[in-house]
C-alpha positions in Angstrom: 76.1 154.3 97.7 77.7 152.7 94.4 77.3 149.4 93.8 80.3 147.3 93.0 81.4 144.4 91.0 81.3 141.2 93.7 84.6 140.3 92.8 86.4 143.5 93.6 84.9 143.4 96.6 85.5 139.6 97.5 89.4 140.6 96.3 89.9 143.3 98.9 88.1 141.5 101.4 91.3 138.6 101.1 93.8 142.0 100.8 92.4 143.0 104.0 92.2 139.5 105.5 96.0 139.0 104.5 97.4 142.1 106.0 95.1 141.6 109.1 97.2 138.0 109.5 100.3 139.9 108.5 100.1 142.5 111.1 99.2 139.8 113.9 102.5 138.1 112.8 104.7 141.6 113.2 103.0 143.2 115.5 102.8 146.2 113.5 99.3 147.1 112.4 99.9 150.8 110.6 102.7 149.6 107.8 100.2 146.8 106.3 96.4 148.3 107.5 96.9 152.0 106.8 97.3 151.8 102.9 94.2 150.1 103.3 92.1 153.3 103.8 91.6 156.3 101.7 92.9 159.5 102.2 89.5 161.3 103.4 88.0 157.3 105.2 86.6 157.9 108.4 87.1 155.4 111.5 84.8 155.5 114.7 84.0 152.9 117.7 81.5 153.4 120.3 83.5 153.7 123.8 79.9 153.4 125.5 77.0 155.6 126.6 79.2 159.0 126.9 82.0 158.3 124.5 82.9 157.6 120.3 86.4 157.5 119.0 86.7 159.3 115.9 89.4 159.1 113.7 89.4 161.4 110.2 91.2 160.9 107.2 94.2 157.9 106.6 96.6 159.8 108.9 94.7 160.1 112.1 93.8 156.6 111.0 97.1 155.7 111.0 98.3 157.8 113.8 95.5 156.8 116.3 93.6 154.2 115.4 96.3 151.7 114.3 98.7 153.3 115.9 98.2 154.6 119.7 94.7 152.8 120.2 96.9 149.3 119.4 99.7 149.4 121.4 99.8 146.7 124.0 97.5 144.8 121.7 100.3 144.0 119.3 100.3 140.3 119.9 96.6 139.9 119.9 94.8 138.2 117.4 91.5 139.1 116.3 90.6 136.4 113.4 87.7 136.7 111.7 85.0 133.7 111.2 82.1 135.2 109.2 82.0 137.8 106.6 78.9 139.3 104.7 79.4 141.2 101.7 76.8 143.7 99.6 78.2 144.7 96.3 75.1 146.4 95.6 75.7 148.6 98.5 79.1 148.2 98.6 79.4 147.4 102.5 81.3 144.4 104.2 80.4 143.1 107.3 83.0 141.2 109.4 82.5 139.0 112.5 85.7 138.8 114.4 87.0 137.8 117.9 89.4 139.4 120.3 92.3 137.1 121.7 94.7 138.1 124.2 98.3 136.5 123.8 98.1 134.9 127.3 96.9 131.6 128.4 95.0 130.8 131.2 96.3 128.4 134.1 94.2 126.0 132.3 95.5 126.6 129.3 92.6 128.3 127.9 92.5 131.6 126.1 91.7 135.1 127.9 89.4 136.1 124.8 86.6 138.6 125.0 83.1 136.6 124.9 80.2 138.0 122.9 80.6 139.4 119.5 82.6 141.8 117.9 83.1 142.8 114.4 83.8 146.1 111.6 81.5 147.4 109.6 83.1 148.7 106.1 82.4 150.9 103.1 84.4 150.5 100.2 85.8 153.6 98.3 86.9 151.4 94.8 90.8 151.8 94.6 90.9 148.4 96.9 90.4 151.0 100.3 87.6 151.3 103.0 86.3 154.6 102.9 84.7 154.3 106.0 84.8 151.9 109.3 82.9 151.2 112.2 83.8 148.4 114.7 81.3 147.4 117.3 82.1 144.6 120.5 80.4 144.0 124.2 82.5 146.7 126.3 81.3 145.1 129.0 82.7 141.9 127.9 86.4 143.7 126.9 86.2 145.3 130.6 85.5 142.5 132.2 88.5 140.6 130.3 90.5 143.3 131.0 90.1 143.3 135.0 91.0 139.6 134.7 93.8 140.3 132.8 95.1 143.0 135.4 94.3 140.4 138.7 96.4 138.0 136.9 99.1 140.2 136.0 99.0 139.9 132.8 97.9 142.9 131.5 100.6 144.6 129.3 101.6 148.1 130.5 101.0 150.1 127.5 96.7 149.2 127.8 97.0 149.7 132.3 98.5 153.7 131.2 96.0 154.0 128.8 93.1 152.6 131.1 94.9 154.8 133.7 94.5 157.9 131.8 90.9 156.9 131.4 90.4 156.8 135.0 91.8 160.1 135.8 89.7 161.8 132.6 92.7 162.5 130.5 91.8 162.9 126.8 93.1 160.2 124.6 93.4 161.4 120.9 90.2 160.8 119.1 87.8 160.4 121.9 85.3 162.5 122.0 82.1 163.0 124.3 78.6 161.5 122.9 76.9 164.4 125.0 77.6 167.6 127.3 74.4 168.0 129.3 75.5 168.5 132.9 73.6 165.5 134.1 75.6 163.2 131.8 78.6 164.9 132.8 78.3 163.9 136.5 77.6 160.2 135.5 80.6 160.5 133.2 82.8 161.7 136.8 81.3 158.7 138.5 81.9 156.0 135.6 85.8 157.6 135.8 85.6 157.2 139.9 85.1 153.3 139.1 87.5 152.8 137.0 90.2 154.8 138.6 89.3 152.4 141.6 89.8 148.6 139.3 92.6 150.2 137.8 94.8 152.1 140.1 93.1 151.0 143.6 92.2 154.1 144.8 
């Protein structure tokens, strides 16, 4: 991996940071994030033991990613508190937090405990040319099931979730493994979750 100058890399790290706060204020995450990545970057989250999304190049990037993996989540913030930078490596680490644009009856925010953050490798040309993003999905399942009992889950995450529960393929998910055993916990992972979401 090249090594880059520090303050290249501490200047994209405020691009990113600014268009992050830019697309929490329009709610539109593909016209100020997608530039962001290079034509060839690569973009993957675990979705637990059987699952990875995988996103290839900027346009499934764009297309996915930023675009149907973020809708119902475009008046969420997710600000970031700690970021660790290599230049010799030329990888960024950042720590950032998931919260939901509801309040609580107390007043308090529905935000996803525990820790989530990206992992990034810069391409030069101010893009990431690869991302990985890591959280608790236990944590983000559980907020989400709140968020459905108090009704205040918006509809565009309850389809998706839906098509979860009834094994539909969501574009860029792909199975971790095929072995027939996995398979059948896979079926009854889906069972569960057809039940918190739909109720049957």
């Amino acid at each position: 991996m090249p090594a880059y100058p520090r303050e290249e890399l501490e200047e994209m790290v405020q691009r990113w940071l600014c268009a992050n706060r830019e697309s929490e204020r329009q709610g539109d995450w593909i016209e100020h994030l997608g530039a962001m990545y290079s034509e060839d970057a690569e973009y993957r989250w675990n979705m637990g033991p059987h699952q990875e999304f995988v996103a290839q190049g900027r346009k499934q990037i764009e297309e996915w990613a930023l675009g149907v993996h973020m809708q119902g989540f475009e008046a969420w913030r997710y600000p970031y508190d700690k970021i660790l930078i290599d230049e010799k490596q030329g990888e960024v680490i950042g720590i950032w937090r998931q919260v939901a644009p509801a309040k609580r009856a107390d007043g308090s925010d529905y935000e996803v405990a525990g820790i989530g953050g990206s992992w990034f490798r810069y391409g030069g040309n101010y893009q990431w040319c690869w991302q990985r993003d890591f959280f608790d999905l236990g944590n983000v399942k559980a907020l989400f099931m709140e968020l459905a009992a108090d009704d205040k889950l918006e509809p565009a995450v309850k389809c998706r979730l839906s098509k979860l529960a009834r094994g539909q393929a969501l574009p860029g998910v792909r199975p971790l493994h095929t072995s027939p055993g996995l398979s059948k916990k896979l079926k009854g992972t889906l069972a569960m979750l057809r039940i918190v979401v739909l109720g049957r």
